[in-house]
C-alpha positions in Angstrom: -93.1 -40.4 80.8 -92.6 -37.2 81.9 -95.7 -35.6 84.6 -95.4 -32.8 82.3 -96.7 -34.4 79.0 -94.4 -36.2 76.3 -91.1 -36.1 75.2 -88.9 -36.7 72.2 -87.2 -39.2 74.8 -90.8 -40.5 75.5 -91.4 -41.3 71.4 -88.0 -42.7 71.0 -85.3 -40.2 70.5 -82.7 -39.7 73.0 -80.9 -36.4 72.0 -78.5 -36.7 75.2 -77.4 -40.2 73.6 -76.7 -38.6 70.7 -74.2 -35.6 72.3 -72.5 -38.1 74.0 -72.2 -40.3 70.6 -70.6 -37.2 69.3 -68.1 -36.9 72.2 -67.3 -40.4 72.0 -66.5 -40.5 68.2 -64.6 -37.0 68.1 -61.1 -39.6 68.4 -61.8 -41.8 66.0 -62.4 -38.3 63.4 -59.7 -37.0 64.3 -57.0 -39.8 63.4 -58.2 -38.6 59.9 -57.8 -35.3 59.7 -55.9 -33.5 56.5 -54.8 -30.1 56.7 -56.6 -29.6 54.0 -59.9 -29.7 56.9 -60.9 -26.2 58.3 -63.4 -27.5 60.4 -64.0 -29.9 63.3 -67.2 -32.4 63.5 -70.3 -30.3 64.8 -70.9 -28.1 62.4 -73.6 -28.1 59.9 -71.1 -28.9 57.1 -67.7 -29.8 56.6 -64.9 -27.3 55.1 -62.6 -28.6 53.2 -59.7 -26.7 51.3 -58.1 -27.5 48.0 -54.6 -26.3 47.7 -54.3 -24.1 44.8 -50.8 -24.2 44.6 -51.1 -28.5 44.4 -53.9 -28.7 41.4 -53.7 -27.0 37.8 -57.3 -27.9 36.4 -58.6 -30.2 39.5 -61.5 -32.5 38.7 -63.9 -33.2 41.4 -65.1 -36.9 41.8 -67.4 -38.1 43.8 -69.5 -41.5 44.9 -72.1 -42.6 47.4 -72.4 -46.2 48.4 -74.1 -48.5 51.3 -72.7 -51.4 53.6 -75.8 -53.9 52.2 -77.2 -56.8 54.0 -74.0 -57.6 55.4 -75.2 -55.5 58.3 -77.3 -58.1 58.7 -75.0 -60.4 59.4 -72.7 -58.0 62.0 -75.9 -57.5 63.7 -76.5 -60.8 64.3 -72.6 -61.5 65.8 -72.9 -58.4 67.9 -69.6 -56.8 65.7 -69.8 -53.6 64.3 -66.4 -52.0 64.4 -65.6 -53.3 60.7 -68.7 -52.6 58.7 -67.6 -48.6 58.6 -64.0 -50.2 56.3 -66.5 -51.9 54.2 -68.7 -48.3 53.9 -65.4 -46.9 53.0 -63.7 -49.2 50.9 -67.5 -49.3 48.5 -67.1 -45.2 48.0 -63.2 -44.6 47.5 -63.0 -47.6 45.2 -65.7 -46.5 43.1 -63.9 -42.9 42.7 -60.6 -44.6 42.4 -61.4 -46.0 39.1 -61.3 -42.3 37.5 -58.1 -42.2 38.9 -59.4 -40.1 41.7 -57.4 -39.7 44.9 -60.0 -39.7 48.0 -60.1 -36.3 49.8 -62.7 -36.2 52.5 -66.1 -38.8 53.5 -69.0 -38.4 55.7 -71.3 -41.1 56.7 -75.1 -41.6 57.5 -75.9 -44.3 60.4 -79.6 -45.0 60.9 -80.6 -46.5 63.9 -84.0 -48.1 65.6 -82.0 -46.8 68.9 -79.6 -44.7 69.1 -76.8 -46.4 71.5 -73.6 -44.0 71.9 -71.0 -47.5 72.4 -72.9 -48.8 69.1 -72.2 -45.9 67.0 -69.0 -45.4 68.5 -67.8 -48.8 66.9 -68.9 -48.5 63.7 -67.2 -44.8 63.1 -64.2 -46.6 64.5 -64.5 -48.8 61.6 -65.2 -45.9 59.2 -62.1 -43.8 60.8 -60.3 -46.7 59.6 -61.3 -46.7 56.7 -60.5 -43.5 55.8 -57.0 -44.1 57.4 -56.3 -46.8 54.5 -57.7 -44.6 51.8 -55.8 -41.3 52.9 -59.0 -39.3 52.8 -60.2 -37.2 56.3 -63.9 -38.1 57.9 -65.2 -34.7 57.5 -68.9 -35.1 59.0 -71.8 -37.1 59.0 -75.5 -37.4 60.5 -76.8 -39.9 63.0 -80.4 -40.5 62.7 -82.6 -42.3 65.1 -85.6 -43.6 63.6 -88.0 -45.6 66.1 -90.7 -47.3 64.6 -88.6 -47.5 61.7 -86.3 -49.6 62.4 -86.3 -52.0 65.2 -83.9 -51.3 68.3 -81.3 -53.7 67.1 -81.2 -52.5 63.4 -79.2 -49.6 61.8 -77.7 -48.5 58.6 -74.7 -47.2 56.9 -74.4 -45.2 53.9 -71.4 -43.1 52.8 -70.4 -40.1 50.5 -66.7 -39.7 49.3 -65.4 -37.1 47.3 -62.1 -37.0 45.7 -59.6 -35.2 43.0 -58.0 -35.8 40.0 -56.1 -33.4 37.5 -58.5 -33.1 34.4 -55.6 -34.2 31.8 -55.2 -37.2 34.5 -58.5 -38.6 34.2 -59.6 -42.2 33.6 -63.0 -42.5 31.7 -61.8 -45.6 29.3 -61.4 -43.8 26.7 -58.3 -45.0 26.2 -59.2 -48.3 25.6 -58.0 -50.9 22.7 -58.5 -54.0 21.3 -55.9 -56.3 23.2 -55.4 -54.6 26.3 -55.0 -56.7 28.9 -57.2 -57.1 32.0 -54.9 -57.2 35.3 -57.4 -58.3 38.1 -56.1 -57.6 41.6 -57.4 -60.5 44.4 -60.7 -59.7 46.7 -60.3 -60.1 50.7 -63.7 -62.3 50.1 -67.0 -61.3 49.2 -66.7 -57.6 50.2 -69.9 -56.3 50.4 -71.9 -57.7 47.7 -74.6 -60.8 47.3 -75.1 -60.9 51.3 -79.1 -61.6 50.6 -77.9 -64.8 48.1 -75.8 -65.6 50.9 -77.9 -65.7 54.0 -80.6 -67.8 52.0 -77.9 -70.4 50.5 -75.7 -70.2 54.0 -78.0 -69.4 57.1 -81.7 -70.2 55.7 -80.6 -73.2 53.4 -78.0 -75.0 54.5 -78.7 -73.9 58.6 -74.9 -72.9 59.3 -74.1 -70.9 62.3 -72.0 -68.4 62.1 -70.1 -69.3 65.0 -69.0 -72.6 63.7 -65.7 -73.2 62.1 -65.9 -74.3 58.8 -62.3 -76.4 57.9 -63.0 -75.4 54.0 -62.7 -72.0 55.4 -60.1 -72.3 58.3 -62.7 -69.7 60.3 -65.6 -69.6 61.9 -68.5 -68.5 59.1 -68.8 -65.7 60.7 -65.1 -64.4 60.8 -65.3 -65.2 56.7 -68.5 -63.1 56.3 -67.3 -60.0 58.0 -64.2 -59.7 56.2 -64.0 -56.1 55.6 -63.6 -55.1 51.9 -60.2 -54.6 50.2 -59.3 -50.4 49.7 -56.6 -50.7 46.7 -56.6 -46.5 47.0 -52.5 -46.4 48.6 -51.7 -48.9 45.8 -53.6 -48.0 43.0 -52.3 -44.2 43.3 -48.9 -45.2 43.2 -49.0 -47.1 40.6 -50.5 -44.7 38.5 -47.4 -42.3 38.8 -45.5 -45.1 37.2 -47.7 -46.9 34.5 -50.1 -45.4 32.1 -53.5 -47.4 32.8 -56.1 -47.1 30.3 -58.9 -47.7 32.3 -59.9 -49.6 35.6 -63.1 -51.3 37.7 -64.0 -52.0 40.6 -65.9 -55.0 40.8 -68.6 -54.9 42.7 -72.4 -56.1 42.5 -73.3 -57.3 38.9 -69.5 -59.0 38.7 -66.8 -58.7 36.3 -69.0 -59.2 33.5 -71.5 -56.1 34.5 -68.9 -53.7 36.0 -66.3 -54.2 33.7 -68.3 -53.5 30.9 -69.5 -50.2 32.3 -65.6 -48.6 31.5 -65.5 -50.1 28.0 -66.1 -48.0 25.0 -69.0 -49.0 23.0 -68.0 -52.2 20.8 -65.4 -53.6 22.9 -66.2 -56.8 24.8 -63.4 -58.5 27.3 -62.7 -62.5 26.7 -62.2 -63.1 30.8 -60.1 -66.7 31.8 -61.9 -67.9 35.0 -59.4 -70.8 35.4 -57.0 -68.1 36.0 -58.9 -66.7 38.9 -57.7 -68.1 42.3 -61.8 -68.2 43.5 -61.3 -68.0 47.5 -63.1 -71.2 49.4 -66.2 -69.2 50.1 -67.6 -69.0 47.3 -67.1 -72.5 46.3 -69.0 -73.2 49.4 -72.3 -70.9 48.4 -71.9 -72.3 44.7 -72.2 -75.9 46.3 -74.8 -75.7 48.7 -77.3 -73.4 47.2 -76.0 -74.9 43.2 -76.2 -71.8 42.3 -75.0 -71.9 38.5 -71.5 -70.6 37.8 -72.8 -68.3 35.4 -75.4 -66.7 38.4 -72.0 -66.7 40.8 -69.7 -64.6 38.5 -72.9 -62.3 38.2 -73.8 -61.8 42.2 -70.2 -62.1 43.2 -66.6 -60.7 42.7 -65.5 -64.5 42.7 -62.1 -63.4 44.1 -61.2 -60.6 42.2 -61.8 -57.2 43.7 -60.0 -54.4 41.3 -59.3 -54.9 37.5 -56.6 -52.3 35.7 -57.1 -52.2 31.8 -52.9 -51.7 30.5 -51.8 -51.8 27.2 -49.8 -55.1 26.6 -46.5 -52.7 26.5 -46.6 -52.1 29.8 -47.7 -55.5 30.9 -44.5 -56.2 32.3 -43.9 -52.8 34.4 -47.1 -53.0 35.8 -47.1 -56.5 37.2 -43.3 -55.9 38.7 -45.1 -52.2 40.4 -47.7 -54.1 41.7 -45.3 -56.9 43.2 -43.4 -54.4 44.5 -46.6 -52.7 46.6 -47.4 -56.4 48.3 -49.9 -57.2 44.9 -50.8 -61.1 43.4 -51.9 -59.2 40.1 -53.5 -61.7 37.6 -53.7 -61.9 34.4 -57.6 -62.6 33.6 -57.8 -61.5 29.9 -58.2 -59.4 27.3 -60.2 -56.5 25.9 -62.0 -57.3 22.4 -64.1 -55.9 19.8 -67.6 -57.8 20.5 -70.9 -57.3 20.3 -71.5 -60.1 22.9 -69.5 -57.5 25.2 -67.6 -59.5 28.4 -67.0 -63.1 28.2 -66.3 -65.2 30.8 -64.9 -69.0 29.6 
């Protein structure tokens, strides 16, 4: 305390931390940068310019999305450099599904205390994010909240704004009876149902997440952090070569919830779980908390991450695209007329 009275420093709030937080992240920013960016991180916004000579009737889309408990669980191991993909990967995916293509993000990171090699990490993890999606990290804030959160909390939120040519874009519309549901695999649980899973895993069952798990061939830990799949690079191209009628990203809620959010009222989807290749985690979640399958495909992606809607013509020039871009697409149904709207059998 200072002999001169208090401080912000004294009541928590370390404003040379921050500056040197902002030095320490200018690198990781800059790997993104478009030339569409006028402006470099420290201003009060961030300028970005559409080309007028690229867009005809351009479409502005935009989403806004958090990491979740599974900060929890990094904050526990002591990683943070792949949370920021995850903060990515829930924005530009959600925008994706109009057929969007991901221009520019910024992030929020809220922290008990504001440590400049901490928040360094995680916008390593964003900057990498942005990398897979194509889009430039723009600007962000940085907040430290004492009192609010404790010294080793924080967390992430992130805004993503994208494009897409009005005649180009993807509201599901489009949809008919028969369509068929091509689901594209998860990397794992992505970023959803991490408060079922700390009860069933860490509270229930008392796993560590440094063990190794042999149903898992990694530590619990290593499986729990997997950062969530982008499908931006892929999905894009594969939109300059197949008409898709409609897409989802599957996220909290499951396929049931979110796919039903892009179908027009009085279609339903008949989903095949047996055709889903469920990864070993959630098996393992499933078992130990028995948790019903029906409460699973609701909390979880249960392995499928992305799901394009196609008309059966092009079933067959969609699947050999999506080979050809490093894809396992799957086959997981069909769209109906129902009042009982997504079935899962």
């Amino acid at each position: 305390m200072s002999d001169k009275g208090l401080s912000y420093k004294d009541a928590g709030v370390d404003i040379d931390a921050a500056n040197q937080s902002v030095e320490m992240i200018k690198k990781w920013v800059g790997r993104t940068k478009r030339p569409e960016v006028l402006t470099d991180i420290g201003s009060f916004g961030g300028f970005f310019a559409l080309d007028n000579n690229k867009y005809r009737e351009p479409v502005l889309v935009s989403g806004t999305d958090g990491v979740g408990t599974k900060l929890k669980i990094a904050q526990l191991m002591g990683v943070h450099d792949s949370v920021g993909i995850d903060l990515v990967a829930m924005c530009v995916n959600d925008i994706l599904v109009h057929g969007a293509e991901p221009l520019f993000f910024l992030d929020y990171i809220a922290l008990g205390k504001l440590e400049p090699v901490l928040v360094e990490a995680l916008v390593k993890g964003v900057s990498q994010g942005c990398l897979l999606a194509g889009c430039a990290l723009i600007g962000g804030e940085t907040a430290e909240m004492p009192g609010f959160y404790q010294e080793d909390e924080y967390d992430l939120v992130g805004f993503a704004v994208g494009v897409v040519e009005r005649p180009n874009l993807i509201n599901g519309s489009a949809i008919k009876e028969g369509d068929l549901l091509i689901g594209l695999p998860s990397s794992g649980l992505h970023s959803n149902g991490y408060s079922l899973v700390r009860k069933v895993l860490l509270e229930k069952a008392g796993l560590e997440l440094d063990k190794y798990v042999e149903t898992l061939g990694k530590t619990l830990g290593e499986v729990l952090l997997t950062p969530t799949r982008i499908y931006v690079k892929t999905i894009l191209a594969l939109l300059e070569e197949v008409e898709v009628n409609g897409m989802a990203h599957i996220t909290g809620g499951g396929i049931r919830e979110n796919l039903q959010r892009v179908l027009p009222v009085g279609m339903g989807a008949i989903i095949d779980a047996a055709a889903i290749n469920t990864p070993p985690i959630f098996k393992l979640i499933e078992e130990l908390g028995q948790v019903p399958q029906e409460e699973m495909f609701r909390t979880f992606n249960m392995g499928i991450g992305f799901i394009l809607i196609v008309s059966p013509h092009h079933h067959d020039k969609t699947l050999k695209c999506l080979h050809v871009k490093g894809e396992n697409p799957i086959v997981i149904g069909r769209v109906s007329k129902s009042a009982e709207g997504v079935i899962i059998k």
